[in-house]
C-alpha positions as a printed Julia matrix, in Angstrom:
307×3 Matrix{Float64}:
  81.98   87.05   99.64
  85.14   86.55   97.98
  88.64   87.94   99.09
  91.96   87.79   98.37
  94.78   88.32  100.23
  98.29   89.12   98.77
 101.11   87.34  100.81
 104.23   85.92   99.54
 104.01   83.16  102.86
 100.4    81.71  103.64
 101.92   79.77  106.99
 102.77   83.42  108.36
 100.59   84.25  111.09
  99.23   87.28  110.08
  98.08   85.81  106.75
  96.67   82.5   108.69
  94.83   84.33  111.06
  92.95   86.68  108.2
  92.53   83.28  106.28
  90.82   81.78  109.37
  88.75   84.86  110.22
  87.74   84.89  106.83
  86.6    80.76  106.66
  84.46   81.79  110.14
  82.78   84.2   109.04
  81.93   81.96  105.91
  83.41   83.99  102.93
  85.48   82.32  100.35
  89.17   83.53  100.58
  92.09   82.53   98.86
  95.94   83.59   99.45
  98.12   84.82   96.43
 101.74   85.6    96.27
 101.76   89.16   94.43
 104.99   88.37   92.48
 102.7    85.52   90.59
 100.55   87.66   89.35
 100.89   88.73   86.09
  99.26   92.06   84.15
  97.25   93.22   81.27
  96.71   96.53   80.53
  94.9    98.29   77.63
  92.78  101.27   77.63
  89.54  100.7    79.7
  90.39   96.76   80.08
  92.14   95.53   82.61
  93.19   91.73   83.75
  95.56   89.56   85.54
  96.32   85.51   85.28
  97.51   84.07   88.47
  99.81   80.52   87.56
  98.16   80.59   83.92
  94.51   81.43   85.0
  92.65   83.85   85.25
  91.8    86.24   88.24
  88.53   88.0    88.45
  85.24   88.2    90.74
  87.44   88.91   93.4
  85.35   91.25   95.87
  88.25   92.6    98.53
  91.54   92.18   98.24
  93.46   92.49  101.96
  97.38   93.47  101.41
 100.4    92.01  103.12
 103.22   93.07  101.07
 106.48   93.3   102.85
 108.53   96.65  101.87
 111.25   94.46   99.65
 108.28   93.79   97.07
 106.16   97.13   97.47
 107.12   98.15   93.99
 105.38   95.13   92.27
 102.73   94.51   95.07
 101.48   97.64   94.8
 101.13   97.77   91.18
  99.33   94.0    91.79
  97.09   95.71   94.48
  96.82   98.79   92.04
  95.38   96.52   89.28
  92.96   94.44   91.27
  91.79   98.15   91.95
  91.02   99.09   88.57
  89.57   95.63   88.3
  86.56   96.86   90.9
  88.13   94.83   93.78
  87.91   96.88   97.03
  90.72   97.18   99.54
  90.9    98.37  102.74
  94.68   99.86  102.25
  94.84  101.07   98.63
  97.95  100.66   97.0
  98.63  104.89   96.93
  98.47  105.03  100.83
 100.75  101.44  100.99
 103.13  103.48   99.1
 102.75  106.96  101.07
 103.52  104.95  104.0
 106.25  103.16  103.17
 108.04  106.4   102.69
 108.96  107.78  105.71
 110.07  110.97  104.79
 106.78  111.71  103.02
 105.1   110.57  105.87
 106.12  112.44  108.25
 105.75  115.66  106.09
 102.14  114.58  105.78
 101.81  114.27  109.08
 103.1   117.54  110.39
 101.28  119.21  107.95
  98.14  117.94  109.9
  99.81  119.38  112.85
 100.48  115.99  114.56
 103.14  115.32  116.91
 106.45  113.74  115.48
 110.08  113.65  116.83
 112.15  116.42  115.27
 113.17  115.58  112.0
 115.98  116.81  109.78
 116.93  115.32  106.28
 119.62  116.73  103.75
 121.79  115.1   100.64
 125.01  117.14  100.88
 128.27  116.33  103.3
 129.04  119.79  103.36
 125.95  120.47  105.27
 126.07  117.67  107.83
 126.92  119.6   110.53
 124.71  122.35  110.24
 121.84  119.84  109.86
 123.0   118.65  112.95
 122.84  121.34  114.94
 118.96  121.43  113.49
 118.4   119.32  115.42
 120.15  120.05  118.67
 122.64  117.96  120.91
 123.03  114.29  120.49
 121.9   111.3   120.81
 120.51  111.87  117.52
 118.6   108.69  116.01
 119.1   107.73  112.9
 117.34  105.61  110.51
 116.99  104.51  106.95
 113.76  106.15  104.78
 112.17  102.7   103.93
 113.74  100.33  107.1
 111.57   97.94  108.49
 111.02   95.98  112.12
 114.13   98.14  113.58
 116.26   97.35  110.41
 118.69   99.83  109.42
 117.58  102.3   112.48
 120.67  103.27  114.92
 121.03  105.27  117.93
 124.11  107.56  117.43
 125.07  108.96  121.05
 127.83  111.64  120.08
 128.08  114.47  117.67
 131.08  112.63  116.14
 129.0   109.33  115.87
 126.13  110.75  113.95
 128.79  112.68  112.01
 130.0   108.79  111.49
 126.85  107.18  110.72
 125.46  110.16  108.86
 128.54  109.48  106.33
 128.63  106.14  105.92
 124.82  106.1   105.1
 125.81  109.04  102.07
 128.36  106.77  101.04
 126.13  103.85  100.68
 123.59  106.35   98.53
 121.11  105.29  101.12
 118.48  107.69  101.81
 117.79  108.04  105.58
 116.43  110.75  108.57
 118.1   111.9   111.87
 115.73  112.28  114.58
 115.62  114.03  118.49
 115.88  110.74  121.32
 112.88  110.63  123.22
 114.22  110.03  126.29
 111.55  110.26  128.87
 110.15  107.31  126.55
 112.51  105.04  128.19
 113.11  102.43  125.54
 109.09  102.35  124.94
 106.55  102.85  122.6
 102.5   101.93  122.15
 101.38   99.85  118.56
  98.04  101.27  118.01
  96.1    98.68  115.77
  93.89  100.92  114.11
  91.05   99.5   111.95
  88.76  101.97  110.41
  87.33  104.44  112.5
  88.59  102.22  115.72
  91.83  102.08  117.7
  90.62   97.85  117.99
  94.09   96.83  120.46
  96.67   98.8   121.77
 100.3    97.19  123.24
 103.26   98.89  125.18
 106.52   97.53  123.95
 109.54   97.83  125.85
 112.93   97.55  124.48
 115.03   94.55  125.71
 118.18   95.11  127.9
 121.02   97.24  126.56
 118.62   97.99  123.01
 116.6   100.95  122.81
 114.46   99.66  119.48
 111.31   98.25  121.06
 110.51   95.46  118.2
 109.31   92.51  119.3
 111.78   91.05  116.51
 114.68   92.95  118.02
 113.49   90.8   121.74
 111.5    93.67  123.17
 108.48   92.42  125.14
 104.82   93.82  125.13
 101.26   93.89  126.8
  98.01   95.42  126.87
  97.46   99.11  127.42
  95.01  101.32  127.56
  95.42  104.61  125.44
  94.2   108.6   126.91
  91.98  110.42  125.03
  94.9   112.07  123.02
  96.72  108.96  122.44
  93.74  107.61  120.17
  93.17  111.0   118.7
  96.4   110.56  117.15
  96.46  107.31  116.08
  93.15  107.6   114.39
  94.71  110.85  112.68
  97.65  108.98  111.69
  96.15  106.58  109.76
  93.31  109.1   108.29
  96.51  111.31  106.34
  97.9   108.05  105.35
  94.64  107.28  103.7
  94.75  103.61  104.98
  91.52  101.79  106.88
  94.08   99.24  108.59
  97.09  100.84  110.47
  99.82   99.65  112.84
 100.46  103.53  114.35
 103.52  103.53  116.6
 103.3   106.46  119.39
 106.0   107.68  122.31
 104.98  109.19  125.34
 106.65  112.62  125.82
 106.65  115.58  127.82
 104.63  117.04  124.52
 102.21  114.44  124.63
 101.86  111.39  122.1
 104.35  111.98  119.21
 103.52  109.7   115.8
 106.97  107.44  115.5
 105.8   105.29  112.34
 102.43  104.39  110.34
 102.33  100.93  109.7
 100.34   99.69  106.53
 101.27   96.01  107.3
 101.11   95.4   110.67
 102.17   92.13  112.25
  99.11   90.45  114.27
 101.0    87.69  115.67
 102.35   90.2   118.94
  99.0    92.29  118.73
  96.53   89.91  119.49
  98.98   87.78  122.41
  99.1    90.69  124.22
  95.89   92.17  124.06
  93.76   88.7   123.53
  91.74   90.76  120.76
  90.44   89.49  117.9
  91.95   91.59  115.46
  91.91   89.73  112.39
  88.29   89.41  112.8
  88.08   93.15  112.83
  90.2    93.12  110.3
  87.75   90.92  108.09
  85.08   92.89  109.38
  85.65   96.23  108.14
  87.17   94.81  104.65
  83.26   93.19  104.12
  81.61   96.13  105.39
  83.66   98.34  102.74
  82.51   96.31  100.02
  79.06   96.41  101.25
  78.99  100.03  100.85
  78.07  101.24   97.12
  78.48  104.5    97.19
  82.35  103.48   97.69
  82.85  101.52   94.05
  82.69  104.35   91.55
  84.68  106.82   93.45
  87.26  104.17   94.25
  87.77  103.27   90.56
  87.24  107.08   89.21
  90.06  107.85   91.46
  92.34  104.84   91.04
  92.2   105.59   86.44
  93.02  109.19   87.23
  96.05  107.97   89.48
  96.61  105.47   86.93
C-alpha cells in the first residue's frame, strides 16, 4: 500500500517511527512537508504537485501537522481527501481539535467530564466571569497553545485579574479554568487508536511546575486506566471525529475529567514508557481503514459538501 505522511521534519521521532512501522509491514511510504505542496482546484478535479511533480495514487495519508501550520496542512490534508486518499484524522476533526474552546463545548455537550470553563471578550466583565468560576487558583491558558505553551497557573484573584488582562491586550484568545487540585501536578495521555485505548502514561509535573509535559521536564510511566477512565478517552476522541488521539485525563473527586484531545500526539514519551508499539498500531488501523470500501464514497461525499 502506499502512504503518505505530512511532516515538516522526517528525523522527528514520531514521523521515523510511522516511517519504520510502515517499511515493516512492507507498504511503500513516503514523508512530505505540507507547506511543499501545492493545489489545484476546479470543479470535480482536483490535484497537487509536490517539488514540481505530481502527487497521486496515494492510498492513506497519516497527519503530523504542528498547530503553527494547521491552516495550510489542513487544507493539504483536505485536498489529498478529495483526491480519494484516506486518513485516519481528517482534516475537519484536526481543526475541531485544535480549537479548544470548541472542543470543550463539544465535549460537554456529550456530557463528558471537563474542568470548569469560563470564556468572555469584554474587561468590564472580568470579574464577574471570575467569580463563574469560583475562588482562585484559576488556570489559564491560550485557545490554540501547545505542549504547556502559553498555559499559566494564576494563584490570586488579582493575578488572574493580571493575566486575564494582559492576554485581552495582546488580542489573544484564551480560557480560565477550576485547578484540579487533588490531581497533584498529574495527568494520564491516553493514546487512543480507533476503537482502542493502545498505551496509557501518568505524567507528573517536575518540581515547583504544575504543567505535566514531558517538554516542560515532567516525567512519566505506564498505567493502567479503570473502566471509566477508557470510557472517556474513547468518547473523547469519538466527538472529535479523529481515529488517532492523544486524550489527556485528571483524576478528580468527579472521576476522569477530559483536559485536552490531542490530534498529533508525540510517540517518542508514549512508547518509552509503556514499551508499546504504537506506531505499529498506528499503521495498523490507517491500512485497515483503507481496506474498508464501504468507507471511500462517504468519505469523499462528505469531504465536497464540506468543501
Amino acid at each position: 500500500m502506499k502512504l503518505a505522511i505530512l511532516s515538516r521534519n522526517a528525523k522527528l521521532y514520531s514521523t521515523q517511527r510511522l516511517v519504520e512501522a510502515a517499511r515493516e509491514r512492507r507498504h511503500t511510504v513516503r514523508v512530505l512537508d505540507p507547506l511543499r505542496c501545492y493545489l489545484s482546484i476546479a470543479p470535480g478535479k482536483f490535484h497537487m504537485r509536490y517539488k514540481g511533480k505530481e502527487l497521486s495514487g496515494i492510498h492513506a495519508v497519516i497527519p503530523r501537522v504542528g498547530a503553527s501550520v494547521s491552516f495550510y496542512g489542513t487544507a493539504v490534508l483536505r485536498q489529498f481527501e478529495l483526491m480519494g486518499s484516506y486518513s485516519p484524522n481528517p482534516s475537519d476533526a484536526i481543526l475541531r481539535s485544535r480549537d479548544k474552546l470548541r472542543c470543550h463545548q463539544m465535549l460537554a455537550g456529550e456530557g463528558l467530564g471537563l474542568p470548569l470553563t469560563v470564556f468572555g471578550d469584554n474587561p468590564d466583565d472580568t470579574t464577574d466571569l471570575l467569580g463563574m468560576l469560583g475562588k482562585p487558583p484559576h488556570v489559564i491558558k491560550l485557545n490554540e497553545g501547545t505542549q504547556g505553551a502559553g498555559v499559566i497557573l494564576a494563584e490570586t484573584a488579582s493575578a488572574s485579574r493580571s493575566v486575564t488582562e494582559a492576554f485581552r491586550g495582546l488580542y489573544a484568545n484564551f480560557l480560565v479554568q477550576e485547578f484540579i487540585a487533588e490531581a497533584k501536578g498529574a495527568d494520564l495521555r491516553c493514546f487512543v487508536v480507533g476503537d482502542r485505548v493502545v498505551a496509557a502514561m501518568r505524567r507528573q509535573a517536575g518540581e515547583g511546575e504544575f504543567r505535566s509535559n514531558l517538554h516542560r521536564g515532567g516525567t512519566a510511566v505506564a498505567v493502567e486506566l479503570d473502566e471509566a477512565e477508557t470510557a472517556t478517552a474513547l468518547r473523547a476522541a469519538r466527538v472529535m471525529g479523529l481515529g488517532v488521539a492523544g486524550v489527556d485525563l485528571l483524576r478528580s473527586k468527579k472521576g476522569p475529567l477530559v483536559l485536552e484531545v490531542n490530534s498529533s500526539p508525540g510517540l517518542e514519551g508514549i512508547e518509552g514508557a509503556t514499551g508499546v508499539d504504537v506506531a505499529g498500531a498506528i499503521i495498523d488501523y490507517t491500512v485497515a481503514g483503507v481496506r474498508r470500501p464501504a468507507r471511500a464514497p462517504s468519505r469523499r461525499r462528505s469531504a465536497l459538501t464540506k468543501a
